[in-house]
C-alpha angles and dihedrals in degrees: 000000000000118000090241097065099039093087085054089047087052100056089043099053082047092053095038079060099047099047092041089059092035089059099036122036111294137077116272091203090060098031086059084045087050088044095047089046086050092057102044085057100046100037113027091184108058097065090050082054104044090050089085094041087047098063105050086049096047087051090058103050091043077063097051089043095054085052106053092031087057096049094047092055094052091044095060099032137191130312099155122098120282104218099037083056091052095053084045093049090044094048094051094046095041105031126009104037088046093045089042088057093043100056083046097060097041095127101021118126088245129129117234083255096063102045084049094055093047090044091057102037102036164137097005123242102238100097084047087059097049092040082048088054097048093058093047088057097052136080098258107136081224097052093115095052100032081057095049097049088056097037097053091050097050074051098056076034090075104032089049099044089033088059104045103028092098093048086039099060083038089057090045090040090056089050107042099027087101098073132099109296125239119198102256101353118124112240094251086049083054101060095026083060082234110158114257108258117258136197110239117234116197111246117255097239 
């Protein structure tokens, strides 16, 4: 197979397993997770190739899913309480998705700043939004309100972290610039031991 069609196959054999499961017995979440296990251990070389091919897709359909994400909520509205949704918005941002990064990275080699920085920015909302639509799509008798508590706060998610992300990697960059440098890696990548960020160049196959 030529290296340019690996990252395609990849996805094809992703969505083959998914859909197998999906139309006969099994779960098509864990059935792509079995098939992508399967091919990192038969061909070692097609998961280092679709990386790159990966990440411009899953860009894209982070993008897709933002955008119809954001127009169901608004379809269907808001019928909780106001107020109540603001406390609960205030105590994830400020309190439990800080504490829970913070007891994850307990013994991680990671600066307060760092963990500061993580705990503020991440992780991202995109699995919220698949486990909220999930239970919309149950039989739960508080679907409805269970959807629009998730979804409300992915929404304060990105204004909050929209609004404050440039102010936030000056503020990293100005704590963690003094490290060793690495050519082309961003100061938080040099002392996370994250890789520097690259262009990708198609293979000439």
């Amino acid at each position: 197979m030529r290296r340019r069609y690996e990252g395609a196959f990849t996805l094809g054999l992703a969505f083959f397993a998914f859909g197998a499961a999906q139309a006969t017995f099994g779960n098509g979440t864990i059935a792509a997770f079995v098939a992508g296990a399967g091919l990192a251990i038969s061909r070692v070389e097609i998961p280092e190739s679709f990386t790159v091919f990966s990440e411009s897709l899953s860009s894209v359909f982070q993008i897709a899913t933002f955008v119809l994400f954001g127009a169901l909520t608004f379809v269907i509205g808001l019928h909780v309480s106001f107020w109540r949704l603001m406390l609960f918005v205030t105590f994830v941002f400020v309190l439990a998705r800080p504490l829970a990064v913070m007891l994850s990275f307990h013994k991680a080699n990671l600066s307060l700043p760092e963990k500061m920085f993580t705990a503020w920015f991440g992780p991202k909302g995109v699995a919220s939004m698949l486990f909220a639509l999930l239970i919309l799509d149950s039989a739960d008798p508080h679907r409805d309100a269970t959807f629009e508590i998730a979804a409300y706060t992915v929404f304060a998610s990105i204004v909050a972290h929209g609004l404050t992300d440039t102010f936030g990697v000056r503020w990293i960059a100005s704590r963690v610039g003094s490290g060793p440098k690495l050519p082309g890696a961003h100061p938080f990548a040099q002392t996370t031991g994250l890789p520097p960020v690259t262009r990708y160049a198609p293979p000439d196959v």
